[in-house]
N, C-alpha and C positions, 0 to 999 in steps of 0.2 A: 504494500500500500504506500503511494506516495503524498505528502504533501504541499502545497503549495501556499504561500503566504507571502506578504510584505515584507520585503527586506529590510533590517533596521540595520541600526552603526553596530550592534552586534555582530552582525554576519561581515563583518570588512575583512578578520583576519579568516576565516574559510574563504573566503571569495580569493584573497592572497595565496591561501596554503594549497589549495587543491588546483586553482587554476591558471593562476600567476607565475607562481615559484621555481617549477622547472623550467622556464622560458627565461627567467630572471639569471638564474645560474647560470643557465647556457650563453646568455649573452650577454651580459652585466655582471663577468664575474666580481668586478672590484667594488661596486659602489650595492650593493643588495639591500643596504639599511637605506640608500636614495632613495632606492627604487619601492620599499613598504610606505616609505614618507611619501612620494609620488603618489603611489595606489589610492594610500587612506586619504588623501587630500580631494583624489577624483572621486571614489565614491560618495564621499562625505557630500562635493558638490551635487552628486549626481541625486543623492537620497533629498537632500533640498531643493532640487528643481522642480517647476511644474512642468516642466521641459521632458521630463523622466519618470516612469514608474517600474519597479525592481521587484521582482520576489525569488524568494529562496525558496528552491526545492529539497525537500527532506525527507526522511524514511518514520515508519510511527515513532522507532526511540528518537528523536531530534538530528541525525545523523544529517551531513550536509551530501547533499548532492549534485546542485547543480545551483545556477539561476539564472533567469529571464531577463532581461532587459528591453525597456520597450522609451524608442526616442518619439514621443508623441510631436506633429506638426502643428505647425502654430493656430490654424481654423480649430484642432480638435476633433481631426473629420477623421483623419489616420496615423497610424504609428508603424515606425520598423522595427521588426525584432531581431532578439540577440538572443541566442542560446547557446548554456554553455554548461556543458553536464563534467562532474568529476569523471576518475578513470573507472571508478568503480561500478558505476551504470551503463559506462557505455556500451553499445553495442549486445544489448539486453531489453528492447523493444518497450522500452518504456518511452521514447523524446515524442511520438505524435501525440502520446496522452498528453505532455507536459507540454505543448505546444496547444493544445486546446484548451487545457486545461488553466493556462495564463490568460489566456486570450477573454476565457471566460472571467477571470478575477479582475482584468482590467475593463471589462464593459459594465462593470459594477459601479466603477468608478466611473467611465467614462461611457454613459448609453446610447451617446451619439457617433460614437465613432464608426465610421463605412466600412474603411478596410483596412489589412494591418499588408505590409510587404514584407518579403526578404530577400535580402542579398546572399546570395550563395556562390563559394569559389566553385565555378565548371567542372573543376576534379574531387569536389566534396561530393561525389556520388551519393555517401547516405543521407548524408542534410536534404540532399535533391529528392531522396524517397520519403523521408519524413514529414519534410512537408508537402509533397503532393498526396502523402495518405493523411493528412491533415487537412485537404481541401483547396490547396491554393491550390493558382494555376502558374503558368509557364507564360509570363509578356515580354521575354526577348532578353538579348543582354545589354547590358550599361554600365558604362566605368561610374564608380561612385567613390569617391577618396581619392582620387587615383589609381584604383585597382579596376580591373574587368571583373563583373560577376554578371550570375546569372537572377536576373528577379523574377520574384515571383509574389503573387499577390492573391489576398483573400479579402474577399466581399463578406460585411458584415450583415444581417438584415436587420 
C-alpha cells in the first residue's frame, strides 16, 4: 500500500538521501555539504511557492519512496510533473498508481486545473509506459530547458 501526501520541510533530507546523493558524489565530489545547503534552500523555496505543489510518497510504516512535483502555470489551468521514485520501488509497477494518484491530491487543491504535461527523455522508455498507462497522450517532441524531450499531456475533466 502506498501513500501519498504533502511534502513538508521534513521530507528535505529523504528527498536529498535517496534521490540526490549519488549524483552529488559522483559529481560534486569536493563541495557535498554545498550541495545539501543548495538542495535544502530549493526545496524550502519550492514548499513556499504557489508556483509549486510537492508530495511525498510513502509505504504504510512512513518509509520514503518517492515524490511528485508538480510546477503549476500561472492561469492555474495546468501543471508539469516531476516524478521521482527511490531505488527501492522502482521498476515494481507501482509509478502509474502514483502518477494518478498525485494528480488526484492536486485537483483537491487545484479543481480547475485542465491538464497536467510531461517531459520525458526519448530513451526513458518506462517513464514513456507509465504515463501512457496513466492516460496521457503522445503531442510531439520539444526542447524544454535546453534539453529534447518527448511531451506528453493529460486532459483533466
Amino acid at each position: 500500500m502506498i501513500v501519498i501526501r504533502e511534502t513538508k520541510t521534513e521530507d528535505i533530507d529523504n528527498i536529498y538521501n535517496h534521490l540526490n546523493l549519488s549524483y552529488v558524489k559522483k559529481y560534486c565530489k569536493n563541495n557535498e555539504e554545498e550541495q545539501r545547503k543548495n538542495h535544502e534552500r530549493w526545496y524550502r523555496f519550492l514548499l513556499n511557492s504557489s508556483n509549486y505543489a510537492m508530495f511525498t510518497v510513502e509505504d504504510l510504516r512512513g518509509a520514503f519512496l518517492g515524490n511528485v512535483k508538480f510546477e503549476l502555470d500561472e492561469e492555474l489551468e495546468g501543471a508539469e510533473i516531476s516524478l521521482y521514485l527511490a531505488k527501492c520501488i522502482r521498476g515494481r509497477g507501482y509509478s502509474t498508481t502514483i502518477v494518478n494518484a498525485s494528480i488526484e491530491e492536486l485537483r483537491f487543491k487545484y479543481p480547475n486545473l485542465k491538464y497536467i504535461v510531461a517531459y520525458i527523455l526519448e530513451e526513458n522508455e518506462k517513464s514513456i509506459l507509465c504515463f501512457e498507462k496513466a492516460g496521457f497522450s503522445f503531442k510531439g517532441q520539444i526542447e524544454h530547458g535546453g534539453i529534447d524531450y518527448i511531451l506528453y499531456m493529460k486532459a483533466l475533466d
